[in-house]
DRENDO-1510 file (C-alpha; in Angstrom, 1 decimal, always signed):
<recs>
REC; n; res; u; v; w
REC; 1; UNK; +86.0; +78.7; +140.0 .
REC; 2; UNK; +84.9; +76.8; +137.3 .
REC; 3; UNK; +85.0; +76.9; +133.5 .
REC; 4; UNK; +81.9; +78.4; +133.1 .
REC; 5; UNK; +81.9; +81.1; +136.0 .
REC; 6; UNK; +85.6; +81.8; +134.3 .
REC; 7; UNK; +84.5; +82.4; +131.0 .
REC; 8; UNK; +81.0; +84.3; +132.7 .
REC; 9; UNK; +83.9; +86.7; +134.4 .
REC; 10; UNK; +85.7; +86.9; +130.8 .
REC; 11; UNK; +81.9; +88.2; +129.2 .
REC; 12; UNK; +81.5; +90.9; +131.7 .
REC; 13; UNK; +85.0; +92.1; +131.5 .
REC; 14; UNK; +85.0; +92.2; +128.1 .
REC; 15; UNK; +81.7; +93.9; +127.9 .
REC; 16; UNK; +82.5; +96.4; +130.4 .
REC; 17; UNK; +85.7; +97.1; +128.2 .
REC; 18; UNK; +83.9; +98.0; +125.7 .
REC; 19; UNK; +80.8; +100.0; +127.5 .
REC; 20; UNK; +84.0; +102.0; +128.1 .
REC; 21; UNK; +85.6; +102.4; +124.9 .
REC; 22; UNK; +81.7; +103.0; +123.2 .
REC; 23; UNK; +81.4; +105.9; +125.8 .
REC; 24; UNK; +85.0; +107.5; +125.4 .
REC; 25; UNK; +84.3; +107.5; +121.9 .
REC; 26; UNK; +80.9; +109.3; +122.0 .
REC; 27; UNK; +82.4; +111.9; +124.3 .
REC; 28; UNK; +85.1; +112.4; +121.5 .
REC; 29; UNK; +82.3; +112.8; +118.8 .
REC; 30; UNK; +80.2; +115.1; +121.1 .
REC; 31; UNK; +83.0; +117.5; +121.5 .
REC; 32; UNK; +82.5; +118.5; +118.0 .
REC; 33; UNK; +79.0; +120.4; +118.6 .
REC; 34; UNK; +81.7; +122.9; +121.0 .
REC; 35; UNK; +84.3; +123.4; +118.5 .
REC; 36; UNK; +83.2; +126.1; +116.6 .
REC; 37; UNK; +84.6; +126.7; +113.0 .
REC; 38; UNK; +87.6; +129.7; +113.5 .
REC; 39; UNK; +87.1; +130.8; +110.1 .
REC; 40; UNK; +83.7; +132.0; +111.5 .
REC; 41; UNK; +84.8; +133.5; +114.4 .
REC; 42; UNK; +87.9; +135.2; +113.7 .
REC; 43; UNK; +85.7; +137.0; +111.1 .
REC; 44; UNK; +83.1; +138.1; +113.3 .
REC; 45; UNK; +80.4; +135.5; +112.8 .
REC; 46; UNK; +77.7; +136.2; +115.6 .
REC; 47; UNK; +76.6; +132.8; +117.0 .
REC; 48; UNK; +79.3; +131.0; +114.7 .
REC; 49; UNK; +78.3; +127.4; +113.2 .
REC; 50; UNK; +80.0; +124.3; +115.4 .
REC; 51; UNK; +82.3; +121.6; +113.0 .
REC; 52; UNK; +79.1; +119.4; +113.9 .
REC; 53; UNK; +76.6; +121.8; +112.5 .
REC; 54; UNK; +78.9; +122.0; +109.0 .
REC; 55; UNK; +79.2; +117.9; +109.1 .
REC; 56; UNK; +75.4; +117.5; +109.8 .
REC; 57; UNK; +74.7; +119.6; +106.3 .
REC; 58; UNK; +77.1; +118.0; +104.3 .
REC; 59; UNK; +75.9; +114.8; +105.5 .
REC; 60; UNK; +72.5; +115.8; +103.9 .
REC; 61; UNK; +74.1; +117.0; +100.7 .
REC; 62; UNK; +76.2; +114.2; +100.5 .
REC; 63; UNK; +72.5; +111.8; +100.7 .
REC; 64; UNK; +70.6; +114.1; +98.8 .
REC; 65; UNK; +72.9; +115.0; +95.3 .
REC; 66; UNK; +75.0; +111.3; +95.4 .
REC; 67; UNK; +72.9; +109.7; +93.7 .
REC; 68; UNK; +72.2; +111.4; +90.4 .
REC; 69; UNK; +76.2; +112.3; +90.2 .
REC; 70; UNK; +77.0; +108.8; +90.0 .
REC; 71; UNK; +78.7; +108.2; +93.3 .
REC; 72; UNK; +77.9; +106.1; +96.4 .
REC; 73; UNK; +75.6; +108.4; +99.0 .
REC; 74; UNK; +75.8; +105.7; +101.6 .
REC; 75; UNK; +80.0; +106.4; +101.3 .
REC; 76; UNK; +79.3; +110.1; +101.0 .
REC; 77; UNK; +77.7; +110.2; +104.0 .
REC; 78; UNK; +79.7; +107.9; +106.4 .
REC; 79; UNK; +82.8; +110.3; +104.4 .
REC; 80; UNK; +81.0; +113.5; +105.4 .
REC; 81; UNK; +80.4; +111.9; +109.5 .
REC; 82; UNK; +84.5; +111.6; +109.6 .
REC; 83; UNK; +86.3; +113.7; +107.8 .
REC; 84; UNK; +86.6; +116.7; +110.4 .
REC; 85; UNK; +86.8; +114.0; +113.6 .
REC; 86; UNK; +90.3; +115.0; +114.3 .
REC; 87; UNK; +89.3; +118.0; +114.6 .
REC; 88; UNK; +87.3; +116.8; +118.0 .
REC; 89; UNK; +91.0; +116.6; +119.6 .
REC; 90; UNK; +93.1; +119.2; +118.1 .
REC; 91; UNK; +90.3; +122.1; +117.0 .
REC; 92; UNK; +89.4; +123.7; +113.7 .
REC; 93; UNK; +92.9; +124.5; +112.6 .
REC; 94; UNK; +93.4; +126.7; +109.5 .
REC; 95; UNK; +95.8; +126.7; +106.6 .
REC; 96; UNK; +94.1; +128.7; +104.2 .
REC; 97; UNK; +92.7; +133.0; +104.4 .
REC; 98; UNK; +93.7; +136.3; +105.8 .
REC; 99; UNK; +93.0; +134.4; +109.2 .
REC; 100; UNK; +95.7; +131.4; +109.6 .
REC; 101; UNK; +96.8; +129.6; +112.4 .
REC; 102; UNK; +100.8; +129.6; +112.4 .
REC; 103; UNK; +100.6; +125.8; +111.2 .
REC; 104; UNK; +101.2; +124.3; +107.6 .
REC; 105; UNK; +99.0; +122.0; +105.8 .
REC; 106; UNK; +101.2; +118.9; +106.0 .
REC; 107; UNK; +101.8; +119.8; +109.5 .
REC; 108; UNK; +98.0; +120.4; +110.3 .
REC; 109; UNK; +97.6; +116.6; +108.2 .
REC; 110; UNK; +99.6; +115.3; +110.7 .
REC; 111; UNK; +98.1; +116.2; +113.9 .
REC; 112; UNK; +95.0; +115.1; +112.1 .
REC; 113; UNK; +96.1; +111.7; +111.7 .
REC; 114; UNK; +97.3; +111.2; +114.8 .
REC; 115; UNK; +94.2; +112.3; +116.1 .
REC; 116; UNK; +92.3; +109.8; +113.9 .
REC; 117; UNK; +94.3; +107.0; +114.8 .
REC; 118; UNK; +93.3; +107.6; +118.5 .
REC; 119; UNK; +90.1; +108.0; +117.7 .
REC; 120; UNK; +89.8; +104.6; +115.9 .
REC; 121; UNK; +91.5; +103.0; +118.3 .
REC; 122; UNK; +88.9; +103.6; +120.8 .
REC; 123; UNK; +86.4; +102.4; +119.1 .
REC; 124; UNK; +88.0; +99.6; +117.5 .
REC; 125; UNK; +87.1; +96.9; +115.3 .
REC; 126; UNK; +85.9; +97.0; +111.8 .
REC; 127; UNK; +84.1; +100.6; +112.9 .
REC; 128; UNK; +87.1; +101.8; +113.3 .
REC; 129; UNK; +89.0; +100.2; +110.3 .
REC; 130; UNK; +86.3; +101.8; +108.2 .
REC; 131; UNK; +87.0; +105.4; +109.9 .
REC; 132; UNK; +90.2; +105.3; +109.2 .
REC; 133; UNK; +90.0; +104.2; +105.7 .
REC; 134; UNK; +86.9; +107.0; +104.9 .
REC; 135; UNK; +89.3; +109.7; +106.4 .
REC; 136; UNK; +92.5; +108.3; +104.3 .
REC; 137; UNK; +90.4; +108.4; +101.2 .
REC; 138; UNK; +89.2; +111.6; +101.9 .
REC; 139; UNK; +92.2; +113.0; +102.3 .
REC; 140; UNK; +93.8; +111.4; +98.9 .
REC; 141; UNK; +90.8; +113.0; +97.1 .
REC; 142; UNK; +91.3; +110.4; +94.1 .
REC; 143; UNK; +88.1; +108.6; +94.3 .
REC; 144; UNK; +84.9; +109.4; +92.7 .
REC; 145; UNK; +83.3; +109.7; +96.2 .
REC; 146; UNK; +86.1; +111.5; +97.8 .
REC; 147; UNK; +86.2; +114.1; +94.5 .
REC; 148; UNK; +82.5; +115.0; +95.2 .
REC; 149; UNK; +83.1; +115.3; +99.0 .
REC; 150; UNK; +85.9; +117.8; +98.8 .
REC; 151; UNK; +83.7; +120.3; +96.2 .
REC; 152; UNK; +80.8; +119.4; +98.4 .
REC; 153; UNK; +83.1; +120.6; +101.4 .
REC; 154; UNK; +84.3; +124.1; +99.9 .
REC; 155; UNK; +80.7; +124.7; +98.5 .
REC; 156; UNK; +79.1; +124.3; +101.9 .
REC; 157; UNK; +81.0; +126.6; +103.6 .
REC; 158; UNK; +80.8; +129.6; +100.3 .
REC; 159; UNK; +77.0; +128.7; +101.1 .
REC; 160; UNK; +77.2; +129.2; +104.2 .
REC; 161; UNK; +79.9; +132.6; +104.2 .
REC; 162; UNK; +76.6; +134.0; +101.8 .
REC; 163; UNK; +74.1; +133.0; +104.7 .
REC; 164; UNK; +76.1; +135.0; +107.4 .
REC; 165; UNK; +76.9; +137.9; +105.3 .
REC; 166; UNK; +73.2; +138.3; +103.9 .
REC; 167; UNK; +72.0; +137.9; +107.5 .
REC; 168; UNK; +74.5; +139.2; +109.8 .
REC; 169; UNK; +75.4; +142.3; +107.3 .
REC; 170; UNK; +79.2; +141.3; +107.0 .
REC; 171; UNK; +81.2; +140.8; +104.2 .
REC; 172; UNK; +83.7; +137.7; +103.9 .
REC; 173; UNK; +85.7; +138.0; +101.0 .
REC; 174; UNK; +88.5; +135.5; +102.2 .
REC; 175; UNK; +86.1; +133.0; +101.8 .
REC; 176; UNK; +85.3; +133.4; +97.9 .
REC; 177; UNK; +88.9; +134.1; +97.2 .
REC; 178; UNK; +90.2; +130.6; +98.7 .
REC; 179; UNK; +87.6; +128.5; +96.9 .
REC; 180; UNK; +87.7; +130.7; +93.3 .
REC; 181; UNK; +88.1; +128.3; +90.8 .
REC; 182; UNK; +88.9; +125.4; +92.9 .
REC; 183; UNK; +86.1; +122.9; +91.7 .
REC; 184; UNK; +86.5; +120.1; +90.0 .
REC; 185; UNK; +82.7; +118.6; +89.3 .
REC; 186; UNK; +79.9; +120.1; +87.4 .
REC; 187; UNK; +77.4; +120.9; +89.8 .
REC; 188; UNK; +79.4; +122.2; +92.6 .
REC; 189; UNK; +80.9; +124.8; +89.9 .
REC; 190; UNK; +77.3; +125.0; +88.9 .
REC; 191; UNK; +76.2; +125.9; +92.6 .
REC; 192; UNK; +78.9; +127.8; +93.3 .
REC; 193; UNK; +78.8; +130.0; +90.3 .
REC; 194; UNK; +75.1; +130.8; +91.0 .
REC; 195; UNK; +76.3; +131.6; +94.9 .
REC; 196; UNK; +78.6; +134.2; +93.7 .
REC; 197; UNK; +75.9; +135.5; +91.2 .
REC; 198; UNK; +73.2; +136.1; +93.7 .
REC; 199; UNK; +75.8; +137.3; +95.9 .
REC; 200; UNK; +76.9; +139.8; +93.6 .
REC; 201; UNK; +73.5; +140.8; +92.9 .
REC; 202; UNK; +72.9; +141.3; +96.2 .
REC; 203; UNK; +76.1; +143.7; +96.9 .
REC; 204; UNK; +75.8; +145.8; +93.9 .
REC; 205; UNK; +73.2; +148.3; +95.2 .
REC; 206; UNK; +75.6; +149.0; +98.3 .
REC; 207; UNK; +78.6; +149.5; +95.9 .
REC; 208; UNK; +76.8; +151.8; +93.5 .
REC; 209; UNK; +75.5; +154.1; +96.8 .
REC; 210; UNK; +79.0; +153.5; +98.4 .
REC; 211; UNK; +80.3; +155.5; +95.0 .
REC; 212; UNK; +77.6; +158.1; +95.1 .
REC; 213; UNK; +78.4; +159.1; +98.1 .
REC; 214; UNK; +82.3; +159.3; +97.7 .
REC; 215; UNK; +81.4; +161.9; +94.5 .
</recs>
């Protein structure tokens, strides 16, 4: 063969290497819109949310409310895309509510890593640098963009516990209790504080009948 048909053969294998590596890694991603968040289910959620359907929204958020809070909404978004990937390979483990897998958080951390670190490794290169890097930082929660990700991350699912309840009729405490008092920026406490308001609002005529009819 010569040179050029050598280096021609080179091309295509390395091209085909990476067709293959792009497609494992899409399949990884896709898995996410099947794993559907425990916390739902194991409460009775009808038609429970996906980890997928929670990333898509705090995607959004993460574009929408960056900007006027001072962070980077381009970061905040990539952050949002990655930081429940791991969960594509080991599920939707939880460490926190009436509801918990027999796992502790630095142990659930760790299978999260290692999950991430496969997961960049198959795609590779400086996409999968980045990955890895948005999920560390994530995880440290000491940047600005990482701070407003992890409020952003509780608030979506309290929204989302007042959603089910007010349209599936079902109350989920557990998930007020674990996120009371557990944010650090002014407009998630903001948001949050108005959840619990209407929420309250909303349950108040069912308590007061609830006490009639016990007299």
């Amino acid at each position: 063969l010569s040179f050029a048909a050598m280096a021609t053969q080179g091309e295509e294998a390395t091209g085909a290497a990476r067709v293959t590596r792009v497609l494992e890694f899409l399949q990884i991603v896709g898995k996410l819109k099947e794993v559907k968040r425990t916390g739902w289910v194991r409460s009775g959620v009808k038609g429970a949310e996906s980890v997928a359907d929670h990333m898509y929204r705090m995607a959004l958020m993460g574009f929408a409310l960056g900007p006027a809070e001072g962070v980077d909404s381009g970061k905040c978004v990539k952050m949002a895309l990655v930081h429940d990937l791991g969960e594509s390979l080991i599920g939707d483990l939880v460490t926190e509510g009436d509801k918990q897998d027999k796992i502790t958080r630095e142990d659930k951390i760790k299978k999260e890593r290692e999950a991430m670190e496969k997961i960049c490794a198959t795609v590779g290169g400086a996409v999968g640098t980045e990955i890895m890097a948005l999920w560390e930082e994530f995880e440290a929660g000491e940047s600005n963009e990482a701070k407003h990700l992890r409020d952003l991350d509780k608030f979506e699912m309290v929204l989302q516990a007042s959603e089910y309840e007010e349209a599936q009729g079902l109350d989920l405490p557990s998930f007020y209790r674990t996120t009371e008092g557990k944010f650090d920026t002014a407009l998630f406490k903001s948001l949050d504080a108005e959840v619990r308001k209407r929420r309250a609002a909303r349950t108040e005529p069912n308590a007061k009948k609830a006490k009639v009819s016990e007299q």
